[in-house]
N, CA, C and O atoms as CSV, one atom per row, in Angstrom:
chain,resi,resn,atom,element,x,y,z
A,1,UNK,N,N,11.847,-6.275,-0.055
A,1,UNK,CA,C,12.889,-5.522,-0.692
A,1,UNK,C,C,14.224,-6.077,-0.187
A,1,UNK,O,O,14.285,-6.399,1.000
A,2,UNK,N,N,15.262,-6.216,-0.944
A,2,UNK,CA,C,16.381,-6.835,-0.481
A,2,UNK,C,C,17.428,-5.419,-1.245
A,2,UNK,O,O,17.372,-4.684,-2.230
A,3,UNK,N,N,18.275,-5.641,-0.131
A,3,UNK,CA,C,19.485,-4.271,-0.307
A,3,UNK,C,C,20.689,-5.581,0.243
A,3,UNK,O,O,20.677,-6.510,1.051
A,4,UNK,N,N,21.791,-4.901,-0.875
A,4,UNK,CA,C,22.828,-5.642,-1.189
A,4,UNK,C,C,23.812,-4.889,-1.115
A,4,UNK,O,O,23.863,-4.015,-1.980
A,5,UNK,N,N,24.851,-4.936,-0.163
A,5,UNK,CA,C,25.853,-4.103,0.373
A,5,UNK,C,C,27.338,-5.005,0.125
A,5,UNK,O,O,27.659,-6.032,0.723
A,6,UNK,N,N,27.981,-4.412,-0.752
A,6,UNK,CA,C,29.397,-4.803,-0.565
A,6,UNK,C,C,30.787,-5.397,0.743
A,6,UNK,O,O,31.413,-4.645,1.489
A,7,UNK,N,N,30.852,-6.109,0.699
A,7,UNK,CA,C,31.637,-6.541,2.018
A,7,UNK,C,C,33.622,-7.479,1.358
A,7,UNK,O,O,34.073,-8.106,0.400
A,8,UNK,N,N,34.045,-6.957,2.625
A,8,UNK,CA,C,35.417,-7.683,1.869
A,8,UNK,C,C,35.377,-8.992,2.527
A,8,UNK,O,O,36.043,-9.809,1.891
A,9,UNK,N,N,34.614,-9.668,3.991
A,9,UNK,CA,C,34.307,-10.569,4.633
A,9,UNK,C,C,34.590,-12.004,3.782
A,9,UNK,O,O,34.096,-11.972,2.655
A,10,UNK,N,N,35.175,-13.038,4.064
A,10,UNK,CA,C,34.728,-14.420,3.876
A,10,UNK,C,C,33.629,-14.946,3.588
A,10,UNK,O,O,33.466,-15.992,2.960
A,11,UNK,N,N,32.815,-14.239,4.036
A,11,UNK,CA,C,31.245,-15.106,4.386
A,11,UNK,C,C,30.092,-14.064,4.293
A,11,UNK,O,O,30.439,-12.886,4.384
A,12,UNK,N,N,28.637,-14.359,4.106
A,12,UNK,CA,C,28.006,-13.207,4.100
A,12,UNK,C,C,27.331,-13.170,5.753
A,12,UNK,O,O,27.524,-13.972,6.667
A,13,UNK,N,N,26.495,-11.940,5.729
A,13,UNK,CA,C,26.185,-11.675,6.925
A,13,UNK,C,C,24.495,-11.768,6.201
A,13,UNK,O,O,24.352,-12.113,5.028
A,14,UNK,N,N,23.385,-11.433,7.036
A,14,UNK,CA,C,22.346,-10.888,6.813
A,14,UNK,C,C,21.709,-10.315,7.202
A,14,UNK,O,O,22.438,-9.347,7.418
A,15,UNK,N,N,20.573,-9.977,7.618
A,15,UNK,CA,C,19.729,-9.297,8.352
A,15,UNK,C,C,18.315,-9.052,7.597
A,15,UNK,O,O,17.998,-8.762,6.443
A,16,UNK,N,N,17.743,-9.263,8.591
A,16,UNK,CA,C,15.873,-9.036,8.341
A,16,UNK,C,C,14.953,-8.271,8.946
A,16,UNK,O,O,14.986,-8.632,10.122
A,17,UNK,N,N,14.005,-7.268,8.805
A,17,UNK,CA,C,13.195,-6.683,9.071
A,17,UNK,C,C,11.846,-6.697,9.029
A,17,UNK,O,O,11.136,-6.894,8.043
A,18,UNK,N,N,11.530,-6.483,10.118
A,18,UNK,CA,C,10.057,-7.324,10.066
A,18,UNK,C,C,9.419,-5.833,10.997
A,18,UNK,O,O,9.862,-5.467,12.086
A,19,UNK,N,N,8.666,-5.381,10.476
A,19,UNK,CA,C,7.584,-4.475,11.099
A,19,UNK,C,C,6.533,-4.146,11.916
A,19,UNK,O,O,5.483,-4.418,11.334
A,20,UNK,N,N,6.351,-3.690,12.985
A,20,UNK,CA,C,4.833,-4.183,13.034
A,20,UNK,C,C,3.767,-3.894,12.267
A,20,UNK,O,O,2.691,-4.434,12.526
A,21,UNK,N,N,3.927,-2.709,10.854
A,21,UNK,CA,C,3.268,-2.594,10.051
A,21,UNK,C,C,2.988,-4.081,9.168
A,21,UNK,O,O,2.013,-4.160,8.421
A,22,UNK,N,N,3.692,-4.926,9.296
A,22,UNK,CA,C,4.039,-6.530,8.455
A,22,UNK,C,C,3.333,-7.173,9.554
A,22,UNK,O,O,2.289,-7.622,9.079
A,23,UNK,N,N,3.420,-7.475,11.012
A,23,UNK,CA,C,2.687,-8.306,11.708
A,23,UNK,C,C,2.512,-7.133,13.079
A,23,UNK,O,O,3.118,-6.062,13.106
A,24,UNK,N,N,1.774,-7.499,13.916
A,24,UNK,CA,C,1.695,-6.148,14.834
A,24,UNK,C,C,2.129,-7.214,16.335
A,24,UNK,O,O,2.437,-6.561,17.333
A,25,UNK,N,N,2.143,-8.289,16.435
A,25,UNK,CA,C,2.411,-8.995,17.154
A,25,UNK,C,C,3.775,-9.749,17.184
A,25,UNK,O,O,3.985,-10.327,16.118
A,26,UNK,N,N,4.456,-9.856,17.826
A,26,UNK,CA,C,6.064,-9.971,18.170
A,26,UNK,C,C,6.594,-11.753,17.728
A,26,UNK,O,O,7.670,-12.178,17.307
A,27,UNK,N,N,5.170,-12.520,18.086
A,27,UNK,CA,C,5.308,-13.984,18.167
A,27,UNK,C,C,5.665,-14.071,16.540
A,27,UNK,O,O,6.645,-14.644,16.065
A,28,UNK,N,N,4.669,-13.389,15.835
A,28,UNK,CA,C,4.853,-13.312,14.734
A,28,UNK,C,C,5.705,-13.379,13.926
A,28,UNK,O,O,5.953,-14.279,13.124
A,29,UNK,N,N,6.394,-12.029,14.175
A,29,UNK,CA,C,7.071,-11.198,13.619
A,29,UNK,C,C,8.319,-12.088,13.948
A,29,UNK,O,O,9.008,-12.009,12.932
A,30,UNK,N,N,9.063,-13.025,14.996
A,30,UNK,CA,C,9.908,-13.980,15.058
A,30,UNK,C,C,9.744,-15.012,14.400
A,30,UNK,O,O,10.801,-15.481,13.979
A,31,UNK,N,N,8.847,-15.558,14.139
A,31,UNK,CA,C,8.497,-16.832,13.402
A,31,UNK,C,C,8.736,-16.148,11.923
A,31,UNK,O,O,9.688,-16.741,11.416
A,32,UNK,N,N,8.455,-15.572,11.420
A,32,UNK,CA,C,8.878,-15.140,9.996
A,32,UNK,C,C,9.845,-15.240,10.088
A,32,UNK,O,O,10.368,-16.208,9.536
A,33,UNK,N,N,10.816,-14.125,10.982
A,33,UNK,CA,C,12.363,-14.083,10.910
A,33,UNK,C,C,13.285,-15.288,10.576
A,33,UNK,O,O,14.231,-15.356,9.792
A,34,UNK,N,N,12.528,-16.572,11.708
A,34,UNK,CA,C,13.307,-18.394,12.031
A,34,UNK,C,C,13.391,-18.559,10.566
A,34,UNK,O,O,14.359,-18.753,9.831
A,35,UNK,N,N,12.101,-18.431,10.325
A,35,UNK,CA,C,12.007,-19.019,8.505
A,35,UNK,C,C,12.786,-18.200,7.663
A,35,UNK,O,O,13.376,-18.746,6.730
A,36,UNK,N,N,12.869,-17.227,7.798
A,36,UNK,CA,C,13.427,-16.699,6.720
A,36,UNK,C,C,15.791,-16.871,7.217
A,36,UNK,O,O,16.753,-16.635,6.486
A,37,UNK,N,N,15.749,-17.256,8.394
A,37,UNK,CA,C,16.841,-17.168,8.645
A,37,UNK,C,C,17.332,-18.886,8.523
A,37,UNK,O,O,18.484,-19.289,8.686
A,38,UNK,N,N,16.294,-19.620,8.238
A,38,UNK,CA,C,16.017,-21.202,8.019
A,38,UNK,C,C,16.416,-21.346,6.600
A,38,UNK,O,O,17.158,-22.126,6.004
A,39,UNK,N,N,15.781,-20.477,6.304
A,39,UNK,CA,C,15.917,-20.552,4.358
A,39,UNK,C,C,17.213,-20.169,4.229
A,39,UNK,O,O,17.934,-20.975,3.641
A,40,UNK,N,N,17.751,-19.081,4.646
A,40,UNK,CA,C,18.951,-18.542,4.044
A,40,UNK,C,C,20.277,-18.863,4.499
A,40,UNK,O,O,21.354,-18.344,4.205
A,41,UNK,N,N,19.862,-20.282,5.649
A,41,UNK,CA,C,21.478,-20.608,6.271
A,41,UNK,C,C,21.314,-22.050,5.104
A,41,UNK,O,O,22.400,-22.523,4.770
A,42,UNK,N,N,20.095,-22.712,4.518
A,42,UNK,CA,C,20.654,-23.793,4.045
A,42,UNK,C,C,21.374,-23.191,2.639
A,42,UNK,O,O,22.227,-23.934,2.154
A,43,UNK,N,N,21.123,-21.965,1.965
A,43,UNK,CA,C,21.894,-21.280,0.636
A,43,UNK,C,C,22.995,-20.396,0.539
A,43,UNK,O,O,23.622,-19.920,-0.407
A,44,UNK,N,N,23.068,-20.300,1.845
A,44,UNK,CA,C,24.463,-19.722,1.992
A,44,UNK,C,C,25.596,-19.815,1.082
A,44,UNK,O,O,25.995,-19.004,0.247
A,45,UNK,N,N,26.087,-21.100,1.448
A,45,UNK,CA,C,27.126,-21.889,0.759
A,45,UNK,C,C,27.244,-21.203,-0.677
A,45,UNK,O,O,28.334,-20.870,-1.143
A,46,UNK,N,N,25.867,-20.995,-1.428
A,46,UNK,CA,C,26.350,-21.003,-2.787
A,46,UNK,C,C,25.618,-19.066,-3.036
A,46,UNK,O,O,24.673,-18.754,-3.761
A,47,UNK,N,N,26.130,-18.500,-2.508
A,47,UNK,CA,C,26.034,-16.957,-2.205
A,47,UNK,C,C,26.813,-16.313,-2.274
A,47,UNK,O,O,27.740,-16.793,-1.621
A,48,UNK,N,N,27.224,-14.926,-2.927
A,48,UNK,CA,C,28.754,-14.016,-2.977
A,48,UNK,C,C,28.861,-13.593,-1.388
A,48,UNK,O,O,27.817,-13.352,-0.782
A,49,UNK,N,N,30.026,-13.514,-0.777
A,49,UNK,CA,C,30.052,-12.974,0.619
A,49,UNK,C,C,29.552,-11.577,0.398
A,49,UNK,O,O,30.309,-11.043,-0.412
A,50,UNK,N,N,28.868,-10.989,0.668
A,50,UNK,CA,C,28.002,-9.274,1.110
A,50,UNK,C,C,27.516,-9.939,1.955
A,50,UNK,O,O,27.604,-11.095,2.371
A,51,UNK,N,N,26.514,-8.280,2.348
A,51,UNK,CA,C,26.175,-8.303,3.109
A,51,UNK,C,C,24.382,-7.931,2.596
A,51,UNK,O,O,24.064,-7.102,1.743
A,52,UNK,N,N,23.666,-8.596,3.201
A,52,UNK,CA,C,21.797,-9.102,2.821
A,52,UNK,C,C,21.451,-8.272,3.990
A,52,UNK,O,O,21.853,-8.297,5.154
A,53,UNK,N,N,20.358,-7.319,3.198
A,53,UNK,CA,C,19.036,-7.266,3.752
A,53,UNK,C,C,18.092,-6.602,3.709
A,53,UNK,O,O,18.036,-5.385,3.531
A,54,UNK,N,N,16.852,-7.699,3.945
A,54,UNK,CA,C,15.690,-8.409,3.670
A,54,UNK,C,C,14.621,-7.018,4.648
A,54,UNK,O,O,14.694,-6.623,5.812
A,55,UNK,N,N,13.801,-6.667,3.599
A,55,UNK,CA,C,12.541,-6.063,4.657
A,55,UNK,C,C,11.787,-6.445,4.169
A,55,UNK,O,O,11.895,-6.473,2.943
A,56,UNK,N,N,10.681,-6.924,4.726
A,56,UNK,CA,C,9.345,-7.553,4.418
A,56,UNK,C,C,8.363,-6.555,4.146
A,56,UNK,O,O,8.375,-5.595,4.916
A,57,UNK,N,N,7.593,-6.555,3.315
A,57,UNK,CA,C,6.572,-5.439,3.099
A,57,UNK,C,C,5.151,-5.754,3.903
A,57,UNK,O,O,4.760,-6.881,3.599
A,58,UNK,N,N,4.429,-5.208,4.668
A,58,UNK,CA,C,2.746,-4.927,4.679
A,58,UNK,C,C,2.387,-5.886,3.771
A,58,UNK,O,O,2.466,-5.678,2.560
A,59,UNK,N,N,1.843,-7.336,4.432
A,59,UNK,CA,C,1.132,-8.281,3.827
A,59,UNK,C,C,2.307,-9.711,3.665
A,59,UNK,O,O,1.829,-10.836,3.523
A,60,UNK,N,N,3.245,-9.588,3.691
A,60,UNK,CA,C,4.188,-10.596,3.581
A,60,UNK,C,C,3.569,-11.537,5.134
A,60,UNK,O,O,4.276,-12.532,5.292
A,61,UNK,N,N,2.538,-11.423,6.155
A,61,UNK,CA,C,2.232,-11.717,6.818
A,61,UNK,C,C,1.511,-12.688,6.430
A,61,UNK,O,O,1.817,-13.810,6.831
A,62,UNK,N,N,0.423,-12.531,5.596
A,62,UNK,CA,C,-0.571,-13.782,4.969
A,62,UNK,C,C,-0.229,-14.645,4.354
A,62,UNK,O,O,-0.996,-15.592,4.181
A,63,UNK,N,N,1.151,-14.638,3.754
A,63,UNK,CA,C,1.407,-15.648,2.794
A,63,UNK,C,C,1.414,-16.832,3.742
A,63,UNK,O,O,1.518,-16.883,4.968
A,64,UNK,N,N,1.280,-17.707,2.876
A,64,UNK,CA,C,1.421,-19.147,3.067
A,64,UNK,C,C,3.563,-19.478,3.337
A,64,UNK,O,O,4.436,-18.761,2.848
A,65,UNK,N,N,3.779,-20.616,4.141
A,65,UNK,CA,C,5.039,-20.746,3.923
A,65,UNK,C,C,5.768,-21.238,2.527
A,65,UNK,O,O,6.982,-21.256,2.322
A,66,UNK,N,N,4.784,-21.607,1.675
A,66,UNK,CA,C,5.133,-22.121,0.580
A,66,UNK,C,C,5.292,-20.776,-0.561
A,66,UNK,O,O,6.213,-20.786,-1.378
A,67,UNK,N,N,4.478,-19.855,-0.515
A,67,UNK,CA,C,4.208,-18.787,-1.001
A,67,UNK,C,C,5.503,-17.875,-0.849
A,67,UNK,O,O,6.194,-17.392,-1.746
A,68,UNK,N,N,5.689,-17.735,0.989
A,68,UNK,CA,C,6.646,-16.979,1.529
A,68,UNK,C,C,8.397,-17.496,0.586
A,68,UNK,O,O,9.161,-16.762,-0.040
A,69,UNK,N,N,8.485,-18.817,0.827
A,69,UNK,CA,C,9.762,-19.800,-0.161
A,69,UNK,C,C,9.772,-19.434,-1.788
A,69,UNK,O,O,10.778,-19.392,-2.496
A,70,UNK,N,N,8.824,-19.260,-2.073
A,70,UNK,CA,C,9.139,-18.765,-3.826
A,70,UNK,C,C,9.588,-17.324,-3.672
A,70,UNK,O,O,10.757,-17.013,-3.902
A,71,UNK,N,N,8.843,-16.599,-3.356
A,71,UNK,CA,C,9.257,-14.877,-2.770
A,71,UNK,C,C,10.190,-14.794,-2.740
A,71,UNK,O,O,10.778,-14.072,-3.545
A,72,UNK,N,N,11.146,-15.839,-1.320
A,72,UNK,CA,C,12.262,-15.418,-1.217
A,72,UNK,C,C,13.627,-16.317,-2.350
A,72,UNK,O,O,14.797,-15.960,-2.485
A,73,UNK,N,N,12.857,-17.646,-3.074
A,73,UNK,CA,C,13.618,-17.517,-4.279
A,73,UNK,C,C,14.021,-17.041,-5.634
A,73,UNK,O,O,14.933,-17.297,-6.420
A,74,UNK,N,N,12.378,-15.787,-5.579
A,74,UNK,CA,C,12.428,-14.762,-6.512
A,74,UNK,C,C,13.686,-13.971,-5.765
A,74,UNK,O,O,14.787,-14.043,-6.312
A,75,UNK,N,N,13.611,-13.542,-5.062
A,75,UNK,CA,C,14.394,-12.107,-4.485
A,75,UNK,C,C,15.552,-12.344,-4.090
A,75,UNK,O,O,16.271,-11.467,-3.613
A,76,UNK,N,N,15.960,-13.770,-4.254
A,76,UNK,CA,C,17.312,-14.337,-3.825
A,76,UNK,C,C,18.067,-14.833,-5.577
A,76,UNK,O,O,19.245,-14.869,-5.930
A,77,UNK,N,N,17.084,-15.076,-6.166
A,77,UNK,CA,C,17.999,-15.494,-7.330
A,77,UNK,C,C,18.077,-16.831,-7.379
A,77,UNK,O,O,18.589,-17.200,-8.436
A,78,UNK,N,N,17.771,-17.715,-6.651
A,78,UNK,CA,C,17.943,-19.126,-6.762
A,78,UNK,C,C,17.270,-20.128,-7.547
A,78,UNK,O,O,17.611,-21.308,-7.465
């Protein structure tokens, strides 16, 4: 689910949520985050400044990283 908050900022901000209902283990639950904070610093650039954010649902754990990258270019618009 992505929530999109108005900002008067230059630049956007983001933020991500990761559950332990989504992974129950912490190693995890960071390694999603890298990636997902991997993905969204190279698209920045071409993004309205707000403010992003990202909660992962129960099961966003199994995907594949390739799987996880379409997801987040469905839910990003790109």
């Amino acid at each position: 689910m992505l929530k999109v908050f108005t900002s008067n900022l230059a630049y956007c901000r983001f933020a991500a949520v990761v559950s332990k209902k989504v992974a129950p283990k912490a190693v995890v639950r960071n390694r999603l985050k890298r990636f997902i904070f991997n993905f969204l610093k190279e698209r920045a650039g071409s993004m309205i400044s707000n403010d992003y954010l990202l909660i992962l649902s129960p099961g966003a754990n199994e995907l594949t990283k390739e799987e996880l990258l379409k997801e987040l270019e469905l839910v990003f618009g790109f």
